[in-house]
PQR file of N, CA, C, O and H, with PARSE charges and radii, in Angstrom:
ATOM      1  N   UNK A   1       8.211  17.671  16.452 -0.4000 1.5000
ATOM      2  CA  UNK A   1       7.147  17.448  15.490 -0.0000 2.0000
ATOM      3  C   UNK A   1       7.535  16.273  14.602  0.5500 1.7000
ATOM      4  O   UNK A   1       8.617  16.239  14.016 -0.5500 1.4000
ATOM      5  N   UNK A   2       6.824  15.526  14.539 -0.4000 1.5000
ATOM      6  CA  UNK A   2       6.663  13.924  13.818 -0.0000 2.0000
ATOM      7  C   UNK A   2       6.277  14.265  12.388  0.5500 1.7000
ATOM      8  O   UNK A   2       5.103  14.466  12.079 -0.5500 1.4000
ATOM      9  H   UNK A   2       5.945  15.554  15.016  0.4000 1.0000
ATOM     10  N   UNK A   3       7.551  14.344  11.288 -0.4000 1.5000
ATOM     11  CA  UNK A   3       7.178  14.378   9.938 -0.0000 2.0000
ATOM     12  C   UNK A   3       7.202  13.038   9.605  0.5500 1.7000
ATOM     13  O   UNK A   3       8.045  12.406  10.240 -0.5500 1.4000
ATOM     14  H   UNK A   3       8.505  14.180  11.540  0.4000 1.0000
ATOM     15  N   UNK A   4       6.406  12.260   8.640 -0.4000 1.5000
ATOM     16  CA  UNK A   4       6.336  11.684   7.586 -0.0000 2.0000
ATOM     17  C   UNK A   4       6.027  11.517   6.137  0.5500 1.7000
ATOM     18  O   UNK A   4       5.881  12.627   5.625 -0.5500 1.4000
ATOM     19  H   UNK A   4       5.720  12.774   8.124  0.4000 1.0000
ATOM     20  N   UNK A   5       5.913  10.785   5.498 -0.4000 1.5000
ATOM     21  CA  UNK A   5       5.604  10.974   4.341 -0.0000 2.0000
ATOM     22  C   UNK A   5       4.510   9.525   4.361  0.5500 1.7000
ATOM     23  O   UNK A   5       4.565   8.481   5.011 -0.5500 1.4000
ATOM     24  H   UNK A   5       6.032   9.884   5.914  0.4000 1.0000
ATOM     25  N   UNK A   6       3.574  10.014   3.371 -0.4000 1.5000
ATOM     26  CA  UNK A   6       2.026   9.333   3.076 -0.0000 2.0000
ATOM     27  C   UNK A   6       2.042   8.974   1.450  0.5500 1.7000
ATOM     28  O   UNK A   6       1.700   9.779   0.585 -0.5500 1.4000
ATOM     29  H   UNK A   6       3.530  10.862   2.843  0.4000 1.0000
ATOM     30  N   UNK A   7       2.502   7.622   1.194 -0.4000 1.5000
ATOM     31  CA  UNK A   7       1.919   7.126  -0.082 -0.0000 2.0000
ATOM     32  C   UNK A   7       0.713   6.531   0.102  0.5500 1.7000
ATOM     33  O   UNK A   7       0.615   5.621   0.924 -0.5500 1.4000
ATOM     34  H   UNK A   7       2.780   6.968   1.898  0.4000 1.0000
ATOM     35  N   UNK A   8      -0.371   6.957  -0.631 -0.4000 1.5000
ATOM     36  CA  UNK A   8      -1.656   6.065  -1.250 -0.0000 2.0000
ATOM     37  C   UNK A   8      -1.970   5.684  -2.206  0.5500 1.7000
ATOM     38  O   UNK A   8      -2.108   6.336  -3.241 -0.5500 1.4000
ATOM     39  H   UNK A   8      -0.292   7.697  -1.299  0.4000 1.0000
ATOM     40  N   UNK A   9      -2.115   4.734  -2.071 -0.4000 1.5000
ATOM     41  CA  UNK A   9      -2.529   3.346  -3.054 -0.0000 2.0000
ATOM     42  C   UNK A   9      -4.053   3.831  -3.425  0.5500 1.7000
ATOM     43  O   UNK A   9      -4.836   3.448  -2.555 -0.5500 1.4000
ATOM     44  H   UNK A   9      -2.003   4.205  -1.230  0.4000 1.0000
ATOM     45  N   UNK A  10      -4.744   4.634  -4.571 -0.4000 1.5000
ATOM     46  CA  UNK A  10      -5.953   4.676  -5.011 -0.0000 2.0000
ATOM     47  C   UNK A  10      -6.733   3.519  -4.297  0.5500 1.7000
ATOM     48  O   UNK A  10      -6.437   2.375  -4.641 -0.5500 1.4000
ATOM     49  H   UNK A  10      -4.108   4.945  -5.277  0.4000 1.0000
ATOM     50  N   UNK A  11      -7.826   3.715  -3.212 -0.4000 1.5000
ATOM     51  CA  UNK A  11      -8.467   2.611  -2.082 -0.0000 2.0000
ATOM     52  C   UNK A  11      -9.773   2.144  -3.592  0.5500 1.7000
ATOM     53  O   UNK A  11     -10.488   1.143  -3.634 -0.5500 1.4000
ATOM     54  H   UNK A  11      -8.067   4.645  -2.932  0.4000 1.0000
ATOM     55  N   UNK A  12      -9.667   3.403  -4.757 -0.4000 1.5000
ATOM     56  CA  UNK A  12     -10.988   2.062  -5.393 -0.0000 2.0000
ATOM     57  C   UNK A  12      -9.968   1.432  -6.616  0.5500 1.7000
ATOM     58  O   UNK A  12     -10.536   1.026  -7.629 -0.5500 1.4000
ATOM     59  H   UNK A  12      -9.085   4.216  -4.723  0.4000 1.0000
ATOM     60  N   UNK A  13      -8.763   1.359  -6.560 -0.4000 1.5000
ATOM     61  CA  UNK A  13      -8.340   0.455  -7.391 -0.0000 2.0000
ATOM     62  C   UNK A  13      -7.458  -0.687  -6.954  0.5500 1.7000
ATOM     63  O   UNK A  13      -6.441  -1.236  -7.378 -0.5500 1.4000
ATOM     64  H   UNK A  13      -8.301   1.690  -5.737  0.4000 1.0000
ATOM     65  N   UNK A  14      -8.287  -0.817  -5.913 -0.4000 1.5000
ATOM     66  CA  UNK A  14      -7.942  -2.293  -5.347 -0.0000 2.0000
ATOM     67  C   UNK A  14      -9.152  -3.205  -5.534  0.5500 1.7000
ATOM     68  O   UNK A  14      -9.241  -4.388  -5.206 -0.5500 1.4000
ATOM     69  H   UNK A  14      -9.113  -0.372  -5.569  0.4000 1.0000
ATOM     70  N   UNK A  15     -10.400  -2.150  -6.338 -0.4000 1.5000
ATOM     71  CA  UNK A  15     -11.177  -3.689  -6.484 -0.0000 2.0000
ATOM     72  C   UNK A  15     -10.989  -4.252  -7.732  0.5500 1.7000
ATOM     73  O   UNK A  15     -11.197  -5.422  -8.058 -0.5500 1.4000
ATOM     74  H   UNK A  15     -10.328  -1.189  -6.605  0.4000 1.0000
ATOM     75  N   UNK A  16     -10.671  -3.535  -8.262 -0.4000 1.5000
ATOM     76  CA  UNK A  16     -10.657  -3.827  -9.514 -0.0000 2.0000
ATOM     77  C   UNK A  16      -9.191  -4.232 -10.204  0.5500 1.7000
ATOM     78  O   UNK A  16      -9.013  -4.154 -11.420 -0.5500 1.4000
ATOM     79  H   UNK A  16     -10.502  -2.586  -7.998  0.4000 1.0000
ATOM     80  N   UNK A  17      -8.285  -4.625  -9.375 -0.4000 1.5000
ATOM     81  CA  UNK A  17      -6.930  -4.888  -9.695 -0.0000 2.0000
ATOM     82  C   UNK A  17      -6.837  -6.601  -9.321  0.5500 1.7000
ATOM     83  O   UNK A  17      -7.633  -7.274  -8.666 -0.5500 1.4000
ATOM     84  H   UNK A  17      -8.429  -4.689  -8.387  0.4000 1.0000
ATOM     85  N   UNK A  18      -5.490  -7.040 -10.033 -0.4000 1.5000
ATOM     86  CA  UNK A  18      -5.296  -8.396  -9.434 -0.0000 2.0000
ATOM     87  C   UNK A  18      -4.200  -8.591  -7.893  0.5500 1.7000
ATOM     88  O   UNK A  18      -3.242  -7.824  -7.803 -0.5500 1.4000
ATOM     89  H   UNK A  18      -4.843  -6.494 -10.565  0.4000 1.0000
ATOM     90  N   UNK A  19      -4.357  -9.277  -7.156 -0.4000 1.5000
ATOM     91  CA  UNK A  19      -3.181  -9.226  -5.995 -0.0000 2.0000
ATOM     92  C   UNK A  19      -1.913  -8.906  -6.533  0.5500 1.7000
ATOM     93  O   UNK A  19      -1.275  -8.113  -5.842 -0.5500 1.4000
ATOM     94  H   UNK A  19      -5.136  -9.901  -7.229  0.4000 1.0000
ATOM     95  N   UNK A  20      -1.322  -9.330  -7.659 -0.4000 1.5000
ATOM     96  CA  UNK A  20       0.093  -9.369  -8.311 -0.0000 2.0000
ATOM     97  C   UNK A  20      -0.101  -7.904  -8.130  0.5500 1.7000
ATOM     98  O   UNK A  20       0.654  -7.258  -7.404 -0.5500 1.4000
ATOM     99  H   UNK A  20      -1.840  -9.974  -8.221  0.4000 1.0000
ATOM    100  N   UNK A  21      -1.190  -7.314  -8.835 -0.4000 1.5000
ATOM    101  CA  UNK A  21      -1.096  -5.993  -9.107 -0.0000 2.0000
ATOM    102  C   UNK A  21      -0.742  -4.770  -8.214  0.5500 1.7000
ATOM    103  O   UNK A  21       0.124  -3.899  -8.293 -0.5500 1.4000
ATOM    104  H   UNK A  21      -1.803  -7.839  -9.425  0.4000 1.0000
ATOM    105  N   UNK A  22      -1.937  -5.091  -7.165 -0.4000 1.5000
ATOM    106  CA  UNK A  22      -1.518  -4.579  -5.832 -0.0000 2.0000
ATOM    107  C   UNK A  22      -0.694  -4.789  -4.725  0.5500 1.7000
ATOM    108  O   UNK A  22      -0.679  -4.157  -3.669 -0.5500 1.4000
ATOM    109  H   UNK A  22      -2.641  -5.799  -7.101  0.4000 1.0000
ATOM    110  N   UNK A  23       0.289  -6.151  -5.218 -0.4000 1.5000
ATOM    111  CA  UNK A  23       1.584  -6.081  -4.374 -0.0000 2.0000
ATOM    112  C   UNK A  23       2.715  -5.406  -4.972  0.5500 1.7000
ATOM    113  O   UNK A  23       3.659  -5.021  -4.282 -0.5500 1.4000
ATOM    114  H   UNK A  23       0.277  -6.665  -6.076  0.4000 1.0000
ATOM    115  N   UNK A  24       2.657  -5.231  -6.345 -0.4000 1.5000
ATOM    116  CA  UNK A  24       3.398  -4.068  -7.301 -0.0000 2.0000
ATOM    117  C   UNK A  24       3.219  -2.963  -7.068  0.5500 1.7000
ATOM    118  O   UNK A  24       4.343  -2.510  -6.852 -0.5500 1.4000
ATOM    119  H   UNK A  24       1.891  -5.544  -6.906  0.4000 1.0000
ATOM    120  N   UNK A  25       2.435  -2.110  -6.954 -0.4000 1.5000
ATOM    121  CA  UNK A  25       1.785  -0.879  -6.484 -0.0000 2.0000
ATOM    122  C   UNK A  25       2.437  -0.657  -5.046  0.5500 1.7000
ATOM    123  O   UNK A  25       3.074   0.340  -4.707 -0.5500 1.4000
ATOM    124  H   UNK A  25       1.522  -2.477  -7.130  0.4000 1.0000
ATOM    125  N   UNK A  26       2.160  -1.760  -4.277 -0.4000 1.5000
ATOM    126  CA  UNK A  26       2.951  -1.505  -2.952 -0.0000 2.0000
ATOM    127  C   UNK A  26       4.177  -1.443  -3.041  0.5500 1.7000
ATOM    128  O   UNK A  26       4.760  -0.389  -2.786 -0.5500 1.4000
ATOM    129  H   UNK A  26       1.643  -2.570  -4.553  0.4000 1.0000
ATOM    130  N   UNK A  27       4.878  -2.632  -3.447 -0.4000 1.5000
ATOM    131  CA  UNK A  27       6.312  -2.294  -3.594 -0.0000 2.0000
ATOM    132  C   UNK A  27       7.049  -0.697  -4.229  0.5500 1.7000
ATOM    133  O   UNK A  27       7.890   0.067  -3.756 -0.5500 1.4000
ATOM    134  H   UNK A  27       4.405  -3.489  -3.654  0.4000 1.0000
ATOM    135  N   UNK A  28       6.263  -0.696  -5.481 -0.4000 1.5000
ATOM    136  CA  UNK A  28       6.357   0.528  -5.916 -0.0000 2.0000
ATOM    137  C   UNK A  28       6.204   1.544  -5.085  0.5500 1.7000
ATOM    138  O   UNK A  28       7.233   2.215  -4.996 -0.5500 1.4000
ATOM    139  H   UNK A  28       5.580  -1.317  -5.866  0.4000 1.0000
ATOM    140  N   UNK A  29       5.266   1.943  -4.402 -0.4000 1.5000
ATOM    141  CA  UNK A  29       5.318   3.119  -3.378 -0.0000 2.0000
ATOM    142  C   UNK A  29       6.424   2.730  -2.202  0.5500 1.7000
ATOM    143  O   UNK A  29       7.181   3.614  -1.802 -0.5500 1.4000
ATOM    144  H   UNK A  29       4.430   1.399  -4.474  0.4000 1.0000
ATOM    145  N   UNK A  30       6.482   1.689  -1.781 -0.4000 1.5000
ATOM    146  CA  UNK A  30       7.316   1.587  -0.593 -0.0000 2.0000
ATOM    147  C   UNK A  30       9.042   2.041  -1.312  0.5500 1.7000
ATOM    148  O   UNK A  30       9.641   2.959  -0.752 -0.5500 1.4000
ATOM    149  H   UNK A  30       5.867   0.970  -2.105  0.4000 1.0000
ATOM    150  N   UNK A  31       9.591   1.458  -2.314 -0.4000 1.5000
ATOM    151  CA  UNK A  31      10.664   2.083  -2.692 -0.0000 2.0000
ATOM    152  C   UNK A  31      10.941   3.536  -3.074  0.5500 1.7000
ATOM    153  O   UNK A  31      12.112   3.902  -2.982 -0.5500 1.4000
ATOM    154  H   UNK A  31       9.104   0.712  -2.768  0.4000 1.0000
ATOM    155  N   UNK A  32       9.791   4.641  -3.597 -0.4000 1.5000
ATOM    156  CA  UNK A  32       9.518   5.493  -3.848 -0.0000 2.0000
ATOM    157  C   UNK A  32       9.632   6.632  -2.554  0.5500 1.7000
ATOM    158  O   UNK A  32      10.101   7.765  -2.671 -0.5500 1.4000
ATOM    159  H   UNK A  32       8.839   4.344  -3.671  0.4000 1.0000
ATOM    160  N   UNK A  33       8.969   5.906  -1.042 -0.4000 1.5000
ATOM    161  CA  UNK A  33       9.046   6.336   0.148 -0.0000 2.0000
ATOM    162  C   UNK A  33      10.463   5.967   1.071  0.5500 1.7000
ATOM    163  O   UNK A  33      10.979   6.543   2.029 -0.5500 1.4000
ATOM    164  H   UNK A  33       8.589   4.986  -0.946  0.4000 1.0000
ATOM    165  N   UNK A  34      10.703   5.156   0.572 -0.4000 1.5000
ATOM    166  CA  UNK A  34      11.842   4.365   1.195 -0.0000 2.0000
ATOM    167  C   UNK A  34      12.929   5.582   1.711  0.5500 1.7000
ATOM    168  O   UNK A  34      12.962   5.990   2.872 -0.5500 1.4000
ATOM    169  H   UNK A  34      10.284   4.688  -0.206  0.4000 1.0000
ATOM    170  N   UNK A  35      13.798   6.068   0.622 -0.4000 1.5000
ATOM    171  CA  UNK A  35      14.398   6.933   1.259 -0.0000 2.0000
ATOM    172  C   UNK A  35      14.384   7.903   2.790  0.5500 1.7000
ATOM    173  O   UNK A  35      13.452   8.689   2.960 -0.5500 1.4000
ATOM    174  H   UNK A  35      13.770   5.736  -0.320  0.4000 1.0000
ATOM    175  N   UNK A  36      15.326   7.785   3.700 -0.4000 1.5000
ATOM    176  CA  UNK A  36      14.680   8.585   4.901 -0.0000 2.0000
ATOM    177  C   UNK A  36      14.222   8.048   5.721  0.5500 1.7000
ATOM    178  O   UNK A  36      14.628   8.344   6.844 -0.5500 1.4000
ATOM    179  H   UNK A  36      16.083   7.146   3.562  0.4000 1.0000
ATOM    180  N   UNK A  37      13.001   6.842   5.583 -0.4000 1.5000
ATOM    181  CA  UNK A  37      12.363   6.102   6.317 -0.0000 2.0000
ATOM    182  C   UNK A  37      10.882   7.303   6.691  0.5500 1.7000
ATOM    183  O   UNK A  37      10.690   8.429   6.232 -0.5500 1.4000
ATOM    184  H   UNK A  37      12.671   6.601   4.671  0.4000 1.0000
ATOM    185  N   UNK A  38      10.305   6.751   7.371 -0.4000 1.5000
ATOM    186  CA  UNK A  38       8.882   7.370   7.674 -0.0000 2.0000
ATOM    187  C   UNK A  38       8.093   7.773   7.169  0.5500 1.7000
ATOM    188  O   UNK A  38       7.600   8.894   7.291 -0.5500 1.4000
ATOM    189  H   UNK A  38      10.461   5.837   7.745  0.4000 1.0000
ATOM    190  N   UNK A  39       7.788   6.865   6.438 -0.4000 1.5000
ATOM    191  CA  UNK A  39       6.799   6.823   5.537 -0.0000 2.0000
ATOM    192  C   UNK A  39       5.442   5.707   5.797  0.5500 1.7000
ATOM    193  O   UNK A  39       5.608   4.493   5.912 -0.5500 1.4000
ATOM    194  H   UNK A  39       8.189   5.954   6.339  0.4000 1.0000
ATOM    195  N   UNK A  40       4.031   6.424   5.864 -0.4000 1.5000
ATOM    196  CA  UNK A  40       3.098   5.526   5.928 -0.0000 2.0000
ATOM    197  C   UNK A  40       2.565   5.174   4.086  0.5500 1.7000
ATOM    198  O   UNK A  40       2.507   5.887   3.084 -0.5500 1.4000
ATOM    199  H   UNK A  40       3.896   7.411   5.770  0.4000 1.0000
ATOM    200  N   UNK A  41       2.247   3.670   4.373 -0.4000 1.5000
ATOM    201  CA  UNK A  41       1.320   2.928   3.072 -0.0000 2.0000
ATOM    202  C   UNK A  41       0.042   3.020   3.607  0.5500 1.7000
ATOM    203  O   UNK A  41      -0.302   2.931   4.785 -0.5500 1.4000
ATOM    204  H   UNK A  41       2.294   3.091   5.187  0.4000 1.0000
ATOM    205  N   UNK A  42      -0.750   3.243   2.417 -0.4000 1.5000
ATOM    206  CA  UNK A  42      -1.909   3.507   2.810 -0.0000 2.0000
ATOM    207  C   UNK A  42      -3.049   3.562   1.596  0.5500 1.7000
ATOM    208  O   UNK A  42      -2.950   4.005   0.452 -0.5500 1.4000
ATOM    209  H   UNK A  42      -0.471   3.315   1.460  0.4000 1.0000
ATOM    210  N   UNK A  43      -4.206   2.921   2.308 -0.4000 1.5000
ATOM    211  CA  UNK A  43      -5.038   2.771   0.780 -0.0000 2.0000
ATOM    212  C   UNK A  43      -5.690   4.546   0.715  0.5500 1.7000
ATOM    213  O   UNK A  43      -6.254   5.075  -0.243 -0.5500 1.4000
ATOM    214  H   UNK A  43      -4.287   2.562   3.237  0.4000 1.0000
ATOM    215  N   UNK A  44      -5.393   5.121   1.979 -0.4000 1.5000
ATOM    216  CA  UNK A  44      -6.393   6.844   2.093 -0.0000 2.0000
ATOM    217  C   UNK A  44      -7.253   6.287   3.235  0.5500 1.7000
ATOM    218  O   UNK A  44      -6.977   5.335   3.965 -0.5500 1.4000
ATOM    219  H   UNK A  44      -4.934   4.691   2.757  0.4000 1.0000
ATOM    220  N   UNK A  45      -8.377   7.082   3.249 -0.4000 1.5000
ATOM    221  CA  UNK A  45      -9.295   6.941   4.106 -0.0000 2.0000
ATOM    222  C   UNK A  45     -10.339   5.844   4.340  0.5500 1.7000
ATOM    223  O   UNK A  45     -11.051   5.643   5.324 -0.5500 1.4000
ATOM    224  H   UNK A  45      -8.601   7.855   2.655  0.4000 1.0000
ATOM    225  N   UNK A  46     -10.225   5.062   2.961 -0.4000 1.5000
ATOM    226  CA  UNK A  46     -11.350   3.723   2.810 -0.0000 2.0000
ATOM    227  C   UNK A  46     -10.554   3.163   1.541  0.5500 1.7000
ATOM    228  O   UNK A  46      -9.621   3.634   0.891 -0.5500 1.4000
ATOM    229  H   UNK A  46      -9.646   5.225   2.162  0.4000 1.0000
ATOM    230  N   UNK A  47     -11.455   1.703   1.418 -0.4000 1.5000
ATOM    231  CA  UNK A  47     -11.261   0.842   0.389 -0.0000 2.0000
ATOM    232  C   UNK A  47     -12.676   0.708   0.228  0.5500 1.7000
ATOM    233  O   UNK A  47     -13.589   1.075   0.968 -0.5500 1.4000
ATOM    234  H   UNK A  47     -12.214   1.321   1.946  0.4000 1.0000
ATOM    235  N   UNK A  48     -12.695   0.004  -1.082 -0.4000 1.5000
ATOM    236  CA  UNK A  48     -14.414   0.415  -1.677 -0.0000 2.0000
ATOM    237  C   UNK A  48     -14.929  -0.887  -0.784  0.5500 1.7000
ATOM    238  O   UNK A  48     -14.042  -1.580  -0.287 -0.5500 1.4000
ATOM    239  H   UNK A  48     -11.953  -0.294  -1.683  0.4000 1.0000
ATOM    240  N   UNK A  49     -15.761  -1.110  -0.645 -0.4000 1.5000
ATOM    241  CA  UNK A  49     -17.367  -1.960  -0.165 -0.0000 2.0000
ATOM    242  C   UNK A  49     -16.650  -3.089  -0.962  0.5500 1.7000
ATOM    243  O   UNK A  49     -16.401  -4.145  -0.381 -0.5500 1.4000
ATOM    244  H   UNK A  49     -16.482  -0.547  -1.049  0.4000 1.0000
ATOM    245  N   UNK A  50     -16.269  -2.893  -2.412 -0.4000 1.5000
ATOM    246  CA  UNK A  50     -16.667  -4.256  -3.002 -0.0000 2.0000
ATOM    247  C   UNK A  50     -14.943  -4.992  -3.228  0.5500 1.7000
ATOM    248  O   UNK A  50     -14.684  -5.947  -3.960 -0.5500 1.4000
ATOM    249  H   UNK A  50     -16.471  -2.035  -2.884  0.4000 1.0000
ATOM    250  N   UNK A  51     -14.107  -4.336  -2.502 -0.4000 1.5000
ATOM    251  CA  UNK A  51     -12.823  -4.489  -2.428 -0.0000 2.0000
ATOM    252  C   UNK A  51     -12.141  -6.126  -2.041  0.5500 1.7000
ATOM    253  O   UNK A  51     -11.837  -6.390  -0.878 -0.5500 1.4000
ATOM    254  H   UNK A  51     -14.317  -3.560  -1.908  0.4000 1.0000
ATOM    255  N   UNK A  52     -12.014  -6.835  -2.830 -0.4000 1.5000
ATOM    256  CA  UNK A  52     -11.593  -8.483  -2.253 -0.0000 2.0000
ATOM    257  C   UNK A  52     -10.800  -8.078  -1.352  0.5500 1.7000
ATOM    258  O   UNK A  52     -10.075  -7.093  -1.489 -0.5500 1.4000
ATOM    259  H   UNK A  52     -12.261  -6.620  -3.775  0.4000 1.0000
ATOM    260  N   UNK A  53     -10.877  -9.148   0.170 -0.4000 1.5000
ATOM    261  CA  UNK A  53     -10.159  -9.437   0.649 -0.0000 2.0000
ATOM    262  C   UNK A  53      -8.919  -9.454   0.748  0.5500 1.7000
ATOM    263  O   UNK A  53      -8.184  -8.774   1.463 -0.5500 1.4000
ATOM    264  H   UNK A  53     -11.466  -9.949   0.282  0.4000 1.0000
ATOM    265  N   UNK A  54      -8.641 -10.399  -0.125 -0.4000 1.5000
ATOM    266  CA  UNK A  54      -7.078 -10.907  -1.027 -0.0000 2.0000
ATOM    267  C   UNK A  54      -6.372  -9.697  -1.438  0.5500 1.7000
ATOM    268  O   UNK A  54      -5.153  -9.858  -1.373 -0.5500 1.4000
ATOM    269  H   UNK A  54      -9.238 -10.952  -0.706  0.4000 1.0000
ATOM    270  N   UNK A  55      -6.678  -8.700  -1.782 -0.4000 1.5000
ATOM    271  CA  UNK A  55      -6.132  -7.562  -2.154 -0.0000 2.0000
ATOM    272  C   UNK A  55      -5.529  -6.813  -1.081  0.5500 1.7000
ATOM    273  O   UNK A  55      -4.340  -6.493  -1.076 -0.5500 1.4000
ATOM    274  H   UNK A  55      -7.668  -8.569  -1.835  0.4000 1.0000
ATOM    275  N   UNK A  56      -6.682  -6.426   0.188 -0.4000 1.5000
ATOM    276  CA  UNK A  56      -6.231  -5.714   1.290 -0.0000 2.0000
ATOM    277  C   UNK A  56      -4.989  -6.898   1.828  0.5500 1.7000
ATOM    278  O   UNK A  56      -3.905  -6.323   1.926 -0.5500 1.4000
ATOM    279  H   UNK A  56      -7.648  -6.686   0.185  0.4000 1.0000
ATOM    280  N   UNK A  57      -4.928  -7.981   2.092 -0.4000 1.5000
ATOM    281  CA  UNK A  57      -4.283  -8.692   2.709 -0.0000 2.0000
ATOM    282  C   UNK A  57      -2.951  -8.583   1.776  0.5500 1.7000
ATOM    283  O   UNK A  57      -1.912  -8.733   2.418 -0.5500 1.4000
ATOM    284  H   UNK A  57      -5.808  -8.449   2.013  0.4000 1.0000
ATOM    285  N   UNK A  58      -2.815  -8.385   0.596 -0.4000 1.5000
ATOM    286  CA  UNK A  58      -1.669  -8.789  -0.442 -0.0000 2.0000
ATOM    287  C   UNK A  58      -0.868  -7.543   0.208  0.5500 1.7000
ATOM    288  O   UNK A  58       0.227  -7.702   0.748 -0.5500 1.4000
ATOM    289  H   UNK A  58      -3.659  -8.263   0.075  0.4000 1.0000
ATOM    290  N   UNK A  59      -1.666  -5.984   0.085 -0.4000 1.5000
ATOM    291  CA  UNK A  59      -1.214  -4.854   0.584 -0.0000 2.0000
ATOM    292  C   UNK A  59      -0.695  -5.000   1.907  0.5500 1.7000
ATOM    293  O   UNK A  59       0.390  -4.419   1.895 -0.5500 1.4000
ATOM    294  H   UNK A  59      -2.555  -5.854  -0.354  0.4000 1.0000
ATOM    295  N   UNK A  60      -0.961  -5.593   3.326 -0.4000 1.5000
ATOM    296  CA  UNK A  60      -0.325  -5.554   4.114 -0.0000 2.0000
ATOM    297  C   UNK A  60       0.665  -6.815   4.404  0.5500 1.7000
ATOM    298  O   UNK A  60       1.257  -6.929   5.477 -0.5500 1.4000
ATOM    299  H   UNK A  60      -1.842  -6.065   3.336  0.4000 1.0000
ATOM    300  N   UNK A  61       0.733  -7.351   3.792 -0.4000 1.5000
ATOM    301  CA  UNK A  61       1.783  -8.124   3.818 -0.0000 2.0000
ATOM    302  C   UNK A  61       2.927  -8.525   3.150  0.5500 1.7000
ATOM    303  O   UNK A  61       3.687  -9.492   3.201 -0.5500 1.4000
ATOM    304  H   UNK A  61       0.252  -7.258   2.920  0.4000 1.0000
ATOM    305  N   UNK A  62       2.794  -7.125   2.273 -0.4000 1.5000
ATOM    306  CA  UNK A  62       3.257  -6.470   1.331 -0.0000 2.0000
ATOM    307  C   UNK A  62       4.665  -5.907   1.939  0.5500 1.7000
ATOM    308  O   UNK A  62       5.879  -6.097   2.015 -0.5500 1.4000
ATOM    309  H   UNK A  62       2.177  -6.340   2.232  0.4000 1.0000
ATOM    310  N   UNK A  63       3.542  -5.043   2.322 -0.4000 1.5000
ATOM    311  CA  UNK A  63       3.873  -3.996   3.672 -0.0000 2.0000
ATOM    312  C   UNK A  63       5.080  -4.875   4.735  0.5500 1.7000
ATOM    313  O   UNK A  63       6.208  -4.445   4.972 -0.5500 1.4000
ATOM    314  H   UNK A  63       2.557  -4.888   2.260  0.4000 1.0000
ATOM    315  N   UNK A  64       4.685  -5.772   5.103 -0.4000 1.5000
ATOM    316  CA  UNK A  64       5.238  -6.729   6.380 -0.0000 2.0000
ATOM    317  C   UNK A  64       6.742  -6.732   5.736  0.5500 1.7000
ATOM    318  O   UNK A  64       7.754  -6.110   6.056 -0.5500 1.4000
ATOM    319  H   UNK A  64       3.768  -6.122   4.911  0.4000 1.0000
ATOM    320  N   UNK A  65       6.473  -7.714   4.666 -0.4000 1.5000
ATOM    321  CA  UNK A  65       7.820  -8.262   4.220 -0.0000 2.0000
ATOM    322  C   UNK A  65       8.546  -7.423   3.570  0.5500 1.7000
ATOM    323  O   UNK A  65       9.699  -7.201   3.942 -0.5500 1.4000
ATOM    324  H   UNK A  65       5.650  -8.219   4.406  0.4000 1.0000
ATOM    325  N   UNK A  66       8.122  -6.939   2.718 -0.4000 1.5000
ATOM    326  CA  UNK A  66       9.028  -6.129   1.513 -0.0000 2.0000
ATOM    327  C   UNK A  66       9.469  -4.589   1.885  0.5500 1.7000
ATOM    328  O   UNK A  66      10.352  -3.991   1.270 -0.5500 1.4000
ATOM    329  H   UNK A  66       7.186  -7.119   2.416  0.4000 1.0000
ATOM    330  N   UNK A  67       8.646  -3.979   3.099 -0.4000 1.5000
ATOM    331  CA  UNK A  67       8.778  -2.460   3.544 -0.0000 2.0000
ATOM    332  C   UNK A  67       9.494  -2.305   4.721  0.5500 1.7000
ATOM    333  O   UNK A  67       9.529  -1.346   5.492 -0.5500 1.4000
ATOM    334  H   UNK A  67       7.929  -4.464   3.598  0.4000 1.0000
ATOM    335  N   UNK A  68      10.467  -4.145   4.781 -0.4000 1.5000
ATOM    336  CA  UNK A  68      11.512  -4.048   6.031 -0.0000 2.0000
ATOM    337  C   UNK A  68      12.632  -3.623   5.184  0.5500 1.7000
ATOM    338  O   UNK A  68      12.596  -4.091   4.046 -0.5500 1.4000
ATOM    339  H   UNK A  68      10.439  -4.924   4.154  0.4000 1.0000
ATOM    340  N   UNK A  69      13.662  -2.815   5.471 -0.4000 1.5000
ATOM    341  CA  UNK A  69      15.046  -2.901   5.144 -0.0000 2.0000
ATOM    342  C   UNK A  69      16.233  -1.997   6.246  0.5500 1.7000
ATOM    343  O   UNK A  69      17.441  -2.034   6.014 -0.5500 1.4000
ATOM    344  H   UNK A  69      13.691  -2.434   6.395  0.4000 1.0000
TER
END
């Protein structure tokens, strides 16, 4: 059986945040999960309709670089 652990990133406060913001938030959860390893990032089930771009992209590449170790 495949345990992990699930941080989410509130998916409606990525519209309303700045990229700085939401690559902080990521980092923040990814060190928080870090321990152990297996851990998914995740905005939940959706990001709002009115969600910039720039934000989802800040989050996974967030993800890319900073959630290697």
């Amino acid at each position: 059986m495949l345990r992990c652990k699930a941080f989410i990133i509130n998916g409606m406060g990525y519209v309303c945040r700045s990229v700085q913001d939401v690559i902080n938030a990521s980092k923040k959860a990814i060190d928080d999960a870090k321990e152990g390893g297996r851990f998914i990032l995740s905005t939940g089930d959706q990001c709002g309709r009115d969600t910039p771009f720039e934000n989802i992209f800040a989050m996974v590449e967030t993800a890319r670089t900073y959630g290697k170790y």
